[in-house]
Legacy VTK file of the C-alpha trace (Angstrom):
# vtk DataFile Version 3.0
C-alpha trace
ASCII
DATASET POLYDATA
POINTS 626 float
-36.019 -44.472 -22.597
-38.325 -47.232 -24.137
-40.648 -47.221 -26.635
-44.363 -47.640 -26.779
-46.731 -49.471 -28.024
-48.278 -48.308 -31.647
-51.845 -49.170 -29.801
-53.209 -47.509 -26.524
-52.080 -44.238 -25.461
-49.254 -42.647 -27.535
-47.537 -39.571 -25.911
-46.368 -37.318 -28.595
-47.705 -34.539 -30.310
-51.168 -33.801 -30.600
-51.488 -36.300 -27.214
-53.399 -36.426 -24.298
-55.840 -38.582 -22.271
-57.852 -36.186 -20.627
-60.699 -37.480 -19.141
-63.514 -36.207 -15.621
-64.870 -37.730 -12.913
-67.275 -36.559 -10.353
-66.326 -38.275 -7.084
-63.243 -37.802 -5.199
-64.081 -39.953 -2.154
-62.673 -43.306 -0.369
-64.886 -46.069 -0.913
-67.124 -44.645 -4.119
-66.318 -45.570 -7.538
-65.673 -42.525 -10.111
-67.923 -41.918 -12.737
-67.148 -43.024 -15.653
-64.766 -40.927 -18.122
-65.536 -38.313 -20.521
-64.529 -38.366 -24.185
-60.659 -37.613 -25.067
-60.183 -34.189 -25.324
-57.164 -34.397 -27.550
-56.247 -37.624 -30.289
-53.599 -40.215 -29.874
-50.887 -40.674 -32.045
-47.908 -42.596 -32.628
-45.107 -42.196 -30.843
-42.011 -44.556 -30.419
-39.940 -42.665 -26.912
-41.081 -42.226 -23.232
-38.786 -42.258 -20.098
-39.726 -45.588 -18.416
-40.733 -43.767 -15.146
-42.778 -44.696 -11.780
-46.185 -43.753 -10.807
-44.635 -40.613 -8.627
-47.182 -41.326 -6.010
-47.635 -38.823 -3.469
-50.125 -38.044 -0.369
-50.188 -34.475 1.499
-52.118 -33.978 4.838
-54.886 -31.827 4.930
-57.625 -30.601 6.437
-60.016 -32.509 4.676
-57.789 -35.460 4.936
-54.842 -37.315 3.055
-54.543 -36.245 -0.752
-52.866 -38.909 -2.723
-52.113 -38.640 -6.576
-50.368 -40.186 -8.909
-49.235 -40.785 -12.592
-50.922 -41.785 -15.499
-48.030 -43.053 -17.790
-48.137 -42.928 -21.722
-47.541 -46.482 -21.912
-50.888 -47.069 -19.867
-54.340 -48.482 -21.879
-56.683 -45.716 -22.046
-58.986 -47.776 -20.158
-56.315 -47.977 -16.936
-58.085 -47.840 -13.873
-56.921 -47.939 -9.645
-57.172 -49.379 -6.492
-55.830 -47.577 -3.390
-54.860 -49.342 -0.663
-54.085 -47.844 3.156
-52.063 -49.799 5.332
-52.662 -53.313 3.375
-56.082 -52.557 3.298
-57.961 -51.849 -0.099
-60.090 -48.565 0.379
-61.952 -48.310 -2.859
-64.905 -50.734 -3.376
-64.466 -50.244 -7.138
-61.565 -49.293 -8.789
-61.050 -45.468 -9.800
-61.657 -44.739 -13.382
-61.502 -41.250 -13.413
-58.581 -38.912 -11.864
-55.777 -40.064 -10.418
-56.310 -37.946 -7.240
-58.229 -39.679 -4.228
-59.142 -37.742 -1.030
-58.868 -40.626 2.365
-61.068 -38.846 4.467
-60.512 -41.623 7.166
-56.585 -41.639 6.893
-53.732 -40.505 9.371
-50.800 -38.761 9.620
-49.182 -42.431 9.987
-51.047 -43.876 7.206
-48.771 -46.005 4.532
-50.325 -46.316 1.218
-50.264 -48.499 -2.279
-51.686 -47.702 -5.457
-52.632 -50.677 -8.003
-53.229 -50.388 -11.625
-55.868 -52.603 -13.225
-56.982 -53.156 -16.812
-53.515 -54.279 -17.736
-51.325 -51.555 -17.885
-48.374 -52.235 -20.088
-45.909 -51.592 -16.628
-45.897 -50.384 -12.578
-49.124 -52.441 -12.171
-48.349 -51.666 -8.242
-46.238 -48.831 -6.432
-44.217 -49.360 -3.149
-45.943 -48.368 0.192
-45.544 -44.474 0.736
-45.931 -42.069 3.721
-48.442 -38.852 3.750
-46.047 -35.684 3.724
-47.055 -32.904 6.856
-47.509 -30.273 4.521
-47.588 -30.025 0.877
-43.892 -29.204 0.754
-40.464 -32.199 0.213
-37.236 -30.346 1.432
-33.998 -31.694 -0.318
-31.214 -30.752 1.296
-28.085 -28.981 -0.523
-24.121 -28.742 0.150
-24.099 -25.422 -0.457
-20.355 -24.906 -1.806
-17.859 -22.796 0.184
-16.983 -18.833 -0.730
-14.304 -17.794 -2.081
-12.153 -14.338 -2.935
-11.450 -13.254 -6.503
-8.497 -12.111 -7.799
-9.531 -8.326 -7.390
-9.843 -9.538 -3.333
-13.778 -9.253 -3.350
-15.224 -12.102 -1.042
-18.629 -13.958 -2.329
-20.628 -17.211 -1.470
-23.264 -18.945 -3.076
-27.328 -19.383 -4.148
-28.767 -21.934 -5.452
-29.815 -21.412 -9.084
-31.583 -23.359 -11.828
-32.154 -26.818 -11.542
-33.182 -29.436 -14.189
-34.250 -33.279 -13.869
-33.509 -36.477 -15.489
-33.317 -40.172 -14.273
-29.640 -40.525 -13.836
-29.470 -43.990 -12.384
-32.830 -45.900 -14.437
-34.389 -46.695 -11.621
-38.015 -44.555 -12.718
-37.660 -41.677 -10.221
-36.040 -38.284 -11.193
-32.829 -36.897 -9.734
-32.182 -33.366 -9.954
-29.126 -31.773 -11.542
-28.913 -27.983 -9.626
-26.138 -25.018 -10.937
-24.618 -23.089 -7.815
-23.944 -19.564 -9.115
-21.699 -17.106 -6.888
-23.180 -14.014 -5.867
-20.842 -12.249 -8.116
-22.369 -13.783 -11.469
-22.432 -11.694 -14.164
-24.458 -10.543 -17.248
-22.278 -10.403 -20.101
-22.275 -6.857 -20.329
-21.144 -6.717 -17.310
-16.904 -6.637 -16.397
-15.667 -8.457 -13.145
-14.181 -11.298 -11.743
-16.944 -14.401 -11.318
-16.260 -17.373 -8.658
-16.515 -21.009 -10.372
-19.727 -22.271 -11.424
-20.828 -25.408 -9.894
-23.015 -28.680 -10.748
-24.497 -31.058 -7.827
-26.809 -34.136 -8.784
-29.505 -35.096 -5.976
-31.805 -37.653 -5.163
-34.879 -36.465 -3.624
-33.558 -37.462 -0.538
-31.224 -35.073 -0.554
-27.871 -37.395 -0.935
-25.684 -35.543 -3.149
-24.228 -38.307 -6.109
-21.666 -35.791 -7.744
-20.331 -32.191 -8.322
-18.701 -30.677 -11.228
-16.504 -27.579 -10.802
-16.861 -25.808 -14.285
-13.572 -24.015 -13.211
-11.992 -20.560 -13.249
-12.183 -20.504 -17.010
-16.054 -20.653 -17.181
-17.362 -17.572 -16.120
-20.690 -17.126 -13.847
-23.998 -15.835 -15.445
-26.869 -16.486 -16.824
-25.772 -17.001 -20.274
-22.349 -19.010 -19.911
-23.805 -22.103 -18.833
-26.949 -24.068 -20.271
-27.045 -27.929 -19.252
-29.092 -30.559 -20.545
-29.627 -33.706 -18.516
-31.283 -36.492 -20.690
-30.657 -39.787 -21.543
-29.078 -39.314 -25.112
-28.197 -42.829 -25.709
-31.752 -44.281 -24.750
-29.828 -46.771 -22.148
-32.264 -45.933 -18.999
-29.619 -43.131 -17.861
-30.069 -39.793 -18.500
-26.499 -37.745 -19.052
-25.640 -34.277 -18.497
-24.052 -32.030 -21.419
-22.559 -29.025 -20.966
-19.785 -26.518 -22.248
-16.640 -26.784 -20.302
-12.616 -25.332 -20.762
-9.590 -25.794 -19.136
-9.715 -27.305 -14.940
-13.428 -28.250 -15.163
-13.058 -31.188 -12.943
-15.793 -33.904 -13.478
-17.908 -35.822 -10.529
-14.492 -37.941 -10.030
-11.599 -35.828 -9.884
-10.906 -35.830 -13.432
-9.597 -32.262 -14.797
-10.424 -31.552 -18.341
-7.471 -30.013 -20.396
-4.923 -27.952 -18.483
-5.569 -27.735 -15.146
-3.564 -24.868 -14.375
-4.585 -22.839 -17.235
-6.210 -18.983 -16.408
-7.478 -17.611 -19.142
-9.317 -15.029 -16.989
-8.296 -11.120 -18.555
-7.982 -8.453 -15.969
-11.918 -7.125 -16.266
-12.323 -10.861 -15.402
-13.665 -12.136 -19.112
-12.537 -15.174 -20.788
-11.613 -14.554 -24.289
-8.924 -16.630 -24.987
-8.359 -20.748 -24.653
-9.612 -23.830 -25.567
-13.465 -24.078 -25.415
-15.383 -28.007 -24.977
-18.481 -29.720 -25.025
-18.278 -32.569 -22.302
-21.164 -35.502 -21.896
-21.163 -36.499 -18.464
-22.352 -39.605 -17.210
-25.544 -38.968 -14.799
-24.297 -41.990 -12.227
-21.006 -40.528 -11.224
-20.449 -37.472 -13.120
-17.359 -38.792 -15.044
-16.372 -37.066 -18.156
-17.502 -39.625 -20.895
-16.256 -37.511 -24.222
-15.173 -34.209 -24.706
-14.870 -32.929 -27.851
-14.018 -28.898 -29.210
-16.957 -26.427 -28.781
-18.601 -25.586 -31.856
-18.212 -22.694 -33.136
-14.849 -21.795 -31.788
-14.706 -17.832 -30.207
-12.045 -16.288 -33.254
-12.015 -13.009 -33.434
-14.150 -11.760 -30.320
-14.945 -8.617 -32.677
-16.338 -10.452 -34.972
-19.568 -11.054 -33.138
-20.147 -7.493 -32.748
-18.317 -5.907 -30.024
-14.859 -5.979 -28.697
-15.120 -7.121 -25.336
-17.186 -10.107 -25.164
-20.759 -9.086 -24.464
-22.069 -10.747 -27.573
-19.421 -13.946 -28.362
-20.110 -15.380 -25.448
-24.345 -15.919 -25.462
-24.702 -19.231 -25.442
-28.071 -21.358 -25.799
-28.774 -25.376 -25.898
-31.913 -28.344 -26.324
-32.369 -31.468 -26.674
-34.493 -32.432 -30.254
-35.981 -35.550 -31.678
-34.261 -34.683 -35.251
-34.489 -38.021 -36.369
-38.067 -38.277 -34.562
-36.762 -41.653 -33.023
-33.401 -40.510 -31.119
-32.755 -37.453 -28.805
-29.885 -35.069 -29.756
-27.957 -32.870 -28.484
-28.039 -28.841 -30.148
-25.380 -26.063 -28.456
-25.129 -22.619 -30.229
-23.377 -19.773 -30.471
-24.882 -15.788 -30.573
-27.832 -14.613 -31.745
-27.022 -10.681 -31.650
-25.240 -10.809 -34.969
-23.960 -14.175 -36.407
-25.973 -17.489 -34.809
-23.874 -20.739 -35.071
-26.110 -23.579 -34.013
-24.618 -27.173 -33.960
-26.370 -30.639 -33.426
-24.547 -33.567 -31.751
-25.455 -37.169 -31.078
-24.157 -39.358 -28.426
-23.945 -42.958 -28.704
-22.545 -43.919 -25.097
-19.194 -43.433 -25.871
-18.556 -40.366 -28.327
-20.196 -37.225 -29.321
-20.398 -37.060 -33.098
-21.538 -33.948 -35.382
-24.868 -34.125 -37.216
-24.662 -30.783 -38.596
-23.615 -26.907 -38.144
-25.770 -23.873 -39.296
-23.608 -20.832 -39.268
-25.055 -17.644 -40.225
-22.051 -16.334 -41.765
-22.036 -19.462 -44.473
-25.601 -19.674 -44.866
-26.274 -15.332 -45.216
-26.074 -12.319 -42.921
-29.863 -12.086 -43.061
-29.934 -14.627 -40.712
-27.983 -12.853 -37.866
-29.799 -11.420 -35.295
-33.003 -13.675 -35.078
-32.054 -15.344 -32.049
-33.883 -15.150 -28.361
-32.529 -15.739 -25.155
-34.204 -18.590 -25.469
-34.937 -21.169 -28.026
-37.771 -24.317 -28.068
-37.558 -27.723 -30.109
-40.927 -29.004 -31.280
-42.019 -30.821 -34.358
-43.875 -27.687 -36.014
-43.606 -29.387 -39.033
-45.857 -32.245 -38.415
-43.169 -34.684 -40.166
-42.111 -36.450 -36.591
-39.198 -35.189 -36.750
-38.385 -31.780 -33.910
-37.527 -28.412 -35.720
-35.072 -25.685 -33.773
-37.547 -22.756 -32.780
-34.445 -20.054 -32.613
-36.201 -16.989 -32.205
-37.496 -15.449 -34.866
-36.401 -18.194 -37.530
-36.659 -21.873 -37.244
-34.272 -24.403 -38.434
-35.642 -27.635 -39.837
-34.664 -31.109 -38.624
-31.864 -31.593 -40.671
-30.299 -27.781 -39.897
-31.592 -26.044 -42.895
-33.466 -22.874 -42.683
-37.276 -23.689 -42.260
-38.015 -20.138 -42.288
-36.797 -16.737 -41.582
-39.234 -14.108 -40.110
-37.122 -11.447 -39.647
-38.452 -9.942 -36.946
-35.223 -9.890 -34.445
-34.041 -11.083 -31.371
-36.641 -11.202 -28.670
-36.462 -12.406 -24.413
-39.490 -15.131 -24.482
-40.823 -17.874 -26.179
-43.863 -19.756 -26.057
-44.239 -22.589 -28.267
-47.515 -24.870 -28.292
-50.908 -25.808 -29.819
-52.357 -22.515 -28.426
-55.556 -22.848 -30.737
-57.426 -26.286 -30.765
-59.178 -25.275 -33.702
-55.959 -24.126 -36.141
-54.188 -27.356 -37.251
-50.416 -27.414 -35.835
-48.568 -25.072 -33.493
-48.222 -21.525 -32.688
-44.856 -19.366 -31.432
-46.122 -16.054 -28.953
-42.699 -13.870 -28.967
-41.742 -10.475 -27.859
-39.446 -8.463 -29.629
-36.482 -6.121 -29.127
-36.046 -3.812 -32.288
-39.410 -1.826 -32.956
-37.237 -0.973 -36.344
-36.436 -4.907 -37.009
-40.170 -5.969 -36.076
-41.820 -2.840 -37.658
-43.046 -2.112 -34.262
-44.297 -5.162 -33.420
-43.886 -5.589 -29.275
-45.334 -9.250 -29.896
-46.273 -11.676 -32.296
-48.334 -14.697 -32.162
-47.076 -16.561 -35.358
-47.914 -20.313 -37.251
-45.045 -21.878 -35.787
-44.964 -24.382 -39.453
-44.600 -21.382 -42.163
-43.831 -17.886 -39.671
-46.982 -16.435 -41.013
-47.705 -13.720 -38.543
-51.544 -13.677 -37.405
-51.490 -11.128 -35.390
-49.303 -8.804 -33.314
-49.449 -6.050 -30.386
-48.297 -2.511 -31.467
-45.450 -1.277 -29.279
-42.764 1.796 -29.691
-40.435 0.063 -27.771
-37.905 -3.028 -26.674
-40.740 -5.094 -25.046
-39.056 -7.577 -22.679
-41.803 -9.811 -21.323
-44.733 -11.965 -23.128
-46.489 -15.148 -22.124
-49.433 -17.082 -23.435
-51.845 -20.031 -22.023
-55.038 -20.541 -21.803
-56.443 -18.650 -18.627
-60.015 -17.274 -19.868
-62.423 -20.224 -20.137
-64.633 -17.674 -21.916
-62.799 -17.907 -25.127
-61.526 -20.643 -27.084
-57.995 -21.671 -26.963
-55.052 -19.510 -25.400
-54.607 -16.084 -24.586
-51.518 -14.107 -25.253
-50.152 -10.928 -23.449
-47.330 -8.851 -23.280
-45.911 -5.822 -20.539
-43.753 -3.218 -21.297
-44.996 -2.291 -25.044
-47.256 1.038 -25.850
-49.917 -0.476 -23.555
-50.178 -3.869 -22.085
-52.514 -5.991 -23.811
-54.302 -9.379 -23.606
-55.106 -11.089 -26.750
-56.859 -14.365 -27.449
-56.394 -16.803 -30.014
-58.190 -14.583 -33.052
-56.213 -11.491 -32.051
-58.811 -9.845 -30.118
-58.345 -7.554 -27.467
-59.888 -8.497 -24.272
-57.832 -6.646 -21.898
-55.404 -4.064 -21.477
-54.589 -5.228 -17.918
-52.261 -7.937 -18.129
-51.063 -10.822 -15.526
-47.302 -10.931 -14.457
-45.182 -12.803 -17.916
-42.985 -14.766 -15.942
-44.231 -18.138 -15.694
-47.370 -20.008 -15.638
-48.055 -23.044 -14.659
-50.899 -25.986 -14.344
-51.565 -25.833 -10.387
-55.248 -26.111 -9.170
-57.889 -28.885 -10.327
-58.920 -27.298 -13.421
-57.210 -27.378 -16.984
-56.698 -23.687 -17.043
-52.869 -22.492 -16.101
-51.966 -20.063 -13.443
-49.723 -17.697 -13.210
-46.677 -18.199 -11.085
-44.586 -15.253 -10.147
-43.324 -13.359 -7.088
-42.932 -10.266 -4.766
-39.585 -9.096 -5.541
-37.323 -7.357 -2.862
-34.563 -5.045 -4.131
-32.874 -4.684 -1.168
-32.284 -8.721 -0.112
-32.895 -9.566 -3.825
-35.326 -12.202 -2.957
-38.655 -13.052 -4.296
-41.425 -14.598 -2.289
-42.791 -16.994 -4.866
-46.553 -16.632 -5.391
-49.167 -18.255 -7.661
-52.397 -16.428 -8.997
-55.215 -17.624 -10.720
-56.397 -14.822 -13.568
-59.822 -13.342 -12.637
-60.971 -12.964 -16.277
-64.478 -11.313 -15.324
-62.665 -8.430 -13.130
-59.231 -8.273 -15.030
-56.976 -9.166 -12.694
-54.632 -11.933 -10.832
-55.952 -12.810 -7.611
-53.463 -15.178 -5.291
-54.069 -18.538 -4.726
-50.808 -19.459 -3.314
-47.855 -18.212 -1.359
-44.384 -19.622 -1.170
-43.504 -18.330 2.439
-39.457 -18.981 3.419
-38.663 -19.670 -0.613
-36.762 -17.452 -3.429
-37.569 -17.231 -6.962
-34.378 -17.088 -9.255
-32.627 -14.570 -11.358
-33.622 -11.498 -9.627
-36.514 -9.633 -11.177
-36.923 -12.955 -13.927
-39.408 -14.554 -10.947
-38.588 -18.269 -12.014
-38.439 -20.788 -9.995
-35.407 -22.867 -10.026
-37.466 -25.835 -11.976
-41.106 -26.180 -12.556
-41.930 -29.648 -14.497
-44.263 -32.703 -13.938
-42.766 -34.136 -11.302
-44.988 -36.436 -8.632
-48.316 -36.825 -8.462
-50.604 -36.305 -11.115
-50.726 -34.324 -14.484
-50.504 -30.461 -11.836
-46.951 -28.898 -12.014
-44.282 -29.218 -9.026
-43.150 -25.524 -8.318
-38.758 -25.972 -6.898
-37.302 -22.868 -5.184
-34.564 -22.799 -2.611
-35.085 -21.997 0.319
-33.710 -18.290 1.311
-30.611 -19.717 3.195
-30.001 -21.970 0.027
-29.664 -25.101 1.962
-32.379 -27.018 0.768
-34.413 -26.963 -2.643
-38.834 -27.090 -1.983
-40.621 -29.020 -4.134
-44.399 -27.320 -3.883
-47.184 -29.770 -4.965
-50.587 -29.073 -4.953
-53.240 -30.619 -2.946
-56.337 -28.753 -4.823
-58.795 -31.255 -5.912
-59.300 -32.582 -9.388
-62.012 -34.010 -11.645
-59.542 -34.589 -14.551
-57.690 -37.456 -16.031
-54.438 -36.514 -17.750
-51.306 -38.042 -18.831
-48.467 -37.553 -17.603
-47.195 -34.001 -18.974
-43.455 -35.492 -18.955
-44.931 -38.446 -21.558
-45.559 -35.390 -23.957
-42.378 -34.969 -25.745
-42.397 -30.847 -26.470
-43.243 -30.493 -22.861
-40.461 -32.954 -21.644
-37.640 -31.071 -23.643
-39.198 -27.948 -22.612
-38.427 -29.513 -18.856
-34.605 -30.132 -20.508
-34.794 -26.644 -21.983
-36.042 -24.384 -19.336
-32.334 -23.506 -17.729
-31.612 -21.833 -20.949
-30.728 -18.136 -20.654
-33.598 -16.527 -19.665
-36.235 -19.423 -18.136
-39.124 -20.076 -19.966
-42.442 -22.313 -18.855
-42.490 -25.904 -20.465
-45.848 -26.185 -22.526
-47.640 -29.459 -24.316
-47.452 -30.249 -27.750
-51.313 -30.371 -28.026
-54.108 -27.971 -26.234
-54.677 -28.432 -22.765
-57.011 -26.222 -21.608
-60.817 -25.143 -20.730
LINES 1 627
626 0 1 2 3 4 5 6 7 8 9 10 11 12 13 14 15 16 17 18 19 20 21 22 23 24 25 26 27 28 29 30 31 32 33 34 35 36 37 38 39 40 41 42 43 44 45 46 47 48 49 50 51 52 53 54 55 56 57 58 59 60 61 62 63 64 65 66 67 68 69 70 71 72 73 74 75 76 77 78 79 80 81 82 83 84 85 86 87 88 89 90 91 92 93 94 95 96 97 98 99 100 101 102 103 104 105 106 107 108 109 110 111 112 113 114 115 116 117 118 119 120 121 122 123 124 125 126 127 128 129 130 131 132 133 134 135 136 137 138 139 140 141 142 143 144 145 146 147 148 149 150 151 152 153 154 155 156 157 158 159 160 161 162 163 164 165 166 167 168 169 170 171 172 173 174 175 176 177 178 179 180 181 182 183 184 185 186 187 188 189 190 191 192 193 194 195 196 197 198 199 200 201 202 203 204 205 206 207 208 209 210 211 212 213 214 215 216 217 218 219 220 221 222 223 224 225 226 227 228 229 230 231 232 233 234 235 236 237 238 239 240 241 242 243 244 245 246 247 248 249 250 251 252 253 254 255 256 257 258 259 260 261 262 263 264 265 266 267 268 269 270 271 272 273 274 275 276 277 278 279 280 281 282 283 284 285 286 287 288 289 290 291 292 293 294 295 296 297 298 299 300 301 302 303 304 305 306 307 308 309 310 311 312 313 314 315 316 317 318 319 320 321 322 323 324 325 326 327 328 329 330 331 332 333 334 335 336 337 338 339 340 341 342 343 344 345 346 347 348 349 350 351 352 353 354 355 356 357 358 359 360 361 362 363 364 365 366 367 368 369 370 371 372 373 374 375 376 377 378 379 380 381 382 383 384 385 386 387 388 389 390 391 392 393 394 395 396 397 398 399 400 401 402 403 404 405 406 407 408 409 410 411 412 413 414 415 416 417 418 419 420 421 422 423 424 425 426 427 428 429 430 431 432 433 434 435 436 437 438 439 440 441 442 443 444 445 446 447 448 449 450 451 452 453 454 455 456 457 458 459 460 461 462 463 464 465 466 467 468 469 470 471 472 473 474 475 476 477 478 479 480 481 482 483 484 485 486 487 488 489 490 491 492 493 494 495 496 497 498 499 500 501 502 503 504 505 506 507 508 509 510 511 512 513 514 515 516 517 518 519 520 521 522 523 524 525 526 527 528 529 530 531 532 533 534 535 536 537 538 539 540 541 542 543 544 545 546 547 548 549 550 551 552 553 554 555 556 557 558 559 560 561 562 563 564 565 566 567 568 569 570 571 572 573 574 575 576 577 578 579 580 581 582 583 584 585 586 587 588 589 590 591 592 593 594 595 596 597 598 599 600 601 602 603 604 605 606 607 608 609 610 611 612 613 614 615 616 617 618 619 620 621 622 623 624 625
């Protein structure tokens, strides 16, 4: 991590350079840029990455893109260059996407920056890809037999990002879960949980064995890979017990320690929270989990459905340093604890505990949680559900309105100062039958809300009806779907899928990524839809053939972030035999100009944030959209 300069772009909230151009050609200059479409402000963190620079063949040619990095003047312009020949008569001033016409499937390109940009003035020479598709291969781990004799292998799962050895270019951290992984509610034997690091050329740097003593699901393990100590590497933080063996052999506590009962929980022995480092996978500290388990009854059942949700991000709470925030429940009593890491040790920053702050506060939690400074101060606030903690672990506010399975957290209206949190919500009695709520994510004010009689499970919102200003919110499963913009009108009551959505073609609108779910294999095609806002419905654009979405009828894709190219979202699923991971990128044309999304700090810890629990898409801290 570095920081920027106070002048020229600035990448936090609020941030954007989003400018057009009209020509996407070799050998023709762009026009010249449009207006900003969303202010600059001070920011003082950015991951020192590379231009990501990427070229797909096509039928219309070789499409090349690249990054526009936060630390770049706003007046930072390109020359492309094929095979040590420059190719643009003037440099490009508008999007960083360039369509070579005249290029070949040989063709070896460099991009250089001109009007000084404060670093990569020049990228190393890179290859055109055969299709729009990079396959990293896996080491799939080895089956294995539980204790009640029942055989299982392994899938690939979720899959985060971080630049583990400083060199600019992401690695990716995946979590192999056995085919036995359960839901907490669930009784059974698990097989270990594993972590692998990757390059992108598929040469595995490390594995961590979480160990007998961690069991497999979706809400055991959350790990966050970033660079905590703002030294160039990013770590990787995670809860660990008794024979977790790190990327060198290490074991951590008792190796030969079982904890396991005989319905296959783990409700008794010590409980961690390891830092890892993201060059080896060595242990670095380990220090106790906070809160310790005590009485598994005490978080509201007897058998360890509810003591064992766990949920994790990554927050500016200082706005200057990343932390580290692990928690504890959210059914009944919430424990959520900050940590910082200074290379060497984990230290506390502070504990909010439901049961010394007041039982009002139990039961507000999500399967998911966001961090994003909804305060305005600089500082990153703890969206946990339904209440949000402020920076320094005091209650914010309360809304009361119960545990929920989404959360969308963003500047969904351009024309309302601040941000906005779109939930769903479980208890009709808790909510006062309130399916969803689109809320001001500074005070909890509810502006509006869709009626349901029901636990209403799914609910995204992004801006997919240029028609309308700002975002548009839905939500399945309540009294009767419903799409909603910005004011809380009803526009629809046919709704797109509320799994993920993405930025994929040229324009600024999002997309909605999802799949075609098979029951029987328990694979989903992945597909990607663009919303048809004049006929009411989603209308594919996009088909993942020979790939699997993750987390059975969730849809998700194993990571969907910022990745190469330009400002458009890489899509990551494994392949169906798990033995390599598919980064998708799109080859649509552009006309617009856009930071880097991972420069944007509430997207980039939504990146760090989206293995949580139940996957949610990352989304800017300002509006990007029609």
């Amino acid at each position: 991590m570095h920081p920027l300069p106070r002048t020229g772009l600035a990448v936090g909230l609020t941030t954007a350079l989003v400018t057009t151009s009209l020509a996407l050609a070799p050998a023709a200059e762009a026009a010249p840029p449009h207006a900003n479409l969303a202010p600059a402000t001070d920011t003082r963190w950015a991951e020192d990455l590379d231009r990501a620079p990427v070229a797909v063949r096509t039928d219309d040619g070789n499409v090349l893109s690249w990054r526009v990095l936060g630390s770049d003047r706003p007046g930072v312009m390109f020359h492309v260059y094929r095979d040590g020949e420059r190719i643009t008569r003037a440099p490009l001033r508008g999007a960083t996407s360039f369509v070579d016409a005249d290029g070949a499937p040989g063709s070896r390109y460099r991009v250089e920056a001109v009007g000084r940009p404060a670093a990569h003035p020049s990228t190393e020479e890179f290859g055109v890809w055969s299709q729009n598709h990079l396959d990293v291969p896996l080491d799939k781990p080895a089956g294995g037999v539980t204790p009640a004799g029942e055989s299982y292998d392994y899938r690939a799962n979720d899959a985060s990002v971080g630049d583990l050895d400083g060199d600019g270019q992401y690695e990716l951290v995946l979590k192999w879960e056995p085919r036995n992984a359960k839901d907490n509610s669930q009784a059974g034997y698990t097989g270990s949980t594993y972590l692998d690091a990757y390059e992108l050329a598929g040469t595995r740097l490390w594995r961590l064995d979480l160990g007998r003593n961690i069991r497999s699901g979706a809400h055991y393990t959350q790990f966050m890979v970033y660079d905590l100590d703002s030294d160039g590497d990013a770590e990787v933080t995670l809860k660990t017990a008794d024979g977790t063996v790190d990327g060198r052999g290490t074991v951590i506590g008792d190796a030969s320690a079982d904890h396991r009962e005989p319905d296959g929980y783990v409700l008794s022995g010590p409980e961690y929270l390891t830092v890892f480092d993201g060059r080896t996978g060595a242990a670095l500290d380990t220090v106790d989990y906070v809160p310790p388990r005590g009485s598994v009854a005490s978080w509201g059942d007897g058998y360890g459905n509810r003591v064992d949700r766990f949920l994790a991000t990554v927050a500016y709470l200082d706005g200057e340093h990343p932390s580290v925030v692990f928690s504890r429940g959210y059914y009944t009593r919430a424990v959520v604890a900050a940590w910082n890491f200074d290379g060497e040790d984990l230290t506390s920053r502070w504990v909010f505990d439901s049961d010394e702050v007041g039982k009002q506060y139990e039961g507000q939690g999500n399967h998911n949680l966001a961090s994003a400074d909804v305060d305005a101060d600089g500082r990153d606030e703890i969206v946990f559900g339904s209440m949000t903690l402020d920076d320094d672990g005091e209650l914010l506010y309360n809304t009361g309105l119960g545990h929920g399975d989404a959360l969308h957290v963003s500047d969904f209206d351009p024309a309302r100062p601040g941000l906005e949190v779109f939930a769903p919500h479980e208890s009709m009695s808790t909510s006062g039958n309130r399916g969803a709520t689109y809320r001001d994510a500074a005070t909890g004010e509810v502006l509006w809300s869709i009626p349901a009689v029901r636990d209403t499970g799914r609910a995204a919102m992004a801006d997919i009806d240029p028609t309308h200003e700002g975002a548009e919110g839905w939500a399945t499963g309540s009294e009767g779907p419903e799409l909603r913009n910005v004011s809380g009108e009803l526009l629809a009551t046919t709704v797109p899928a509320a799994n993920f959505v993405t930025w994929w073609d040229g324009d600024l609108l999002r997309e909605i990524a999802d799949h075609q779910y098979d029951s029987a294999s328990q694979l989903g095609t992945p597909t990607v839809s663009k919303w048809n806002w004049e006929a009411d419905r989603s209308e594919e654009v996009f088909r993942a053939e020979g790939t699997t979405t993750n987390n059975t009828t969730k849809g998700n894709p194993a990571l969907q972030a910022d990745l190469l190219g330009d400002w458009r979202e890489e899509l990551v699923y494994p392949i169906t035999d798990y033995t390599a991971l598919r980064i998708y990128t799109t080859t649509a044309p552009t006309e617009h100009k856009v930071t880097t999304l991972m420069h944007d700090r509430t997207y980039r810890l939504g990146v760090a944030t989206q293995n949580v629990a139940y996957n949610q898409p990352p989304h800017t801290g300002y509006h990007l959209g029609a």
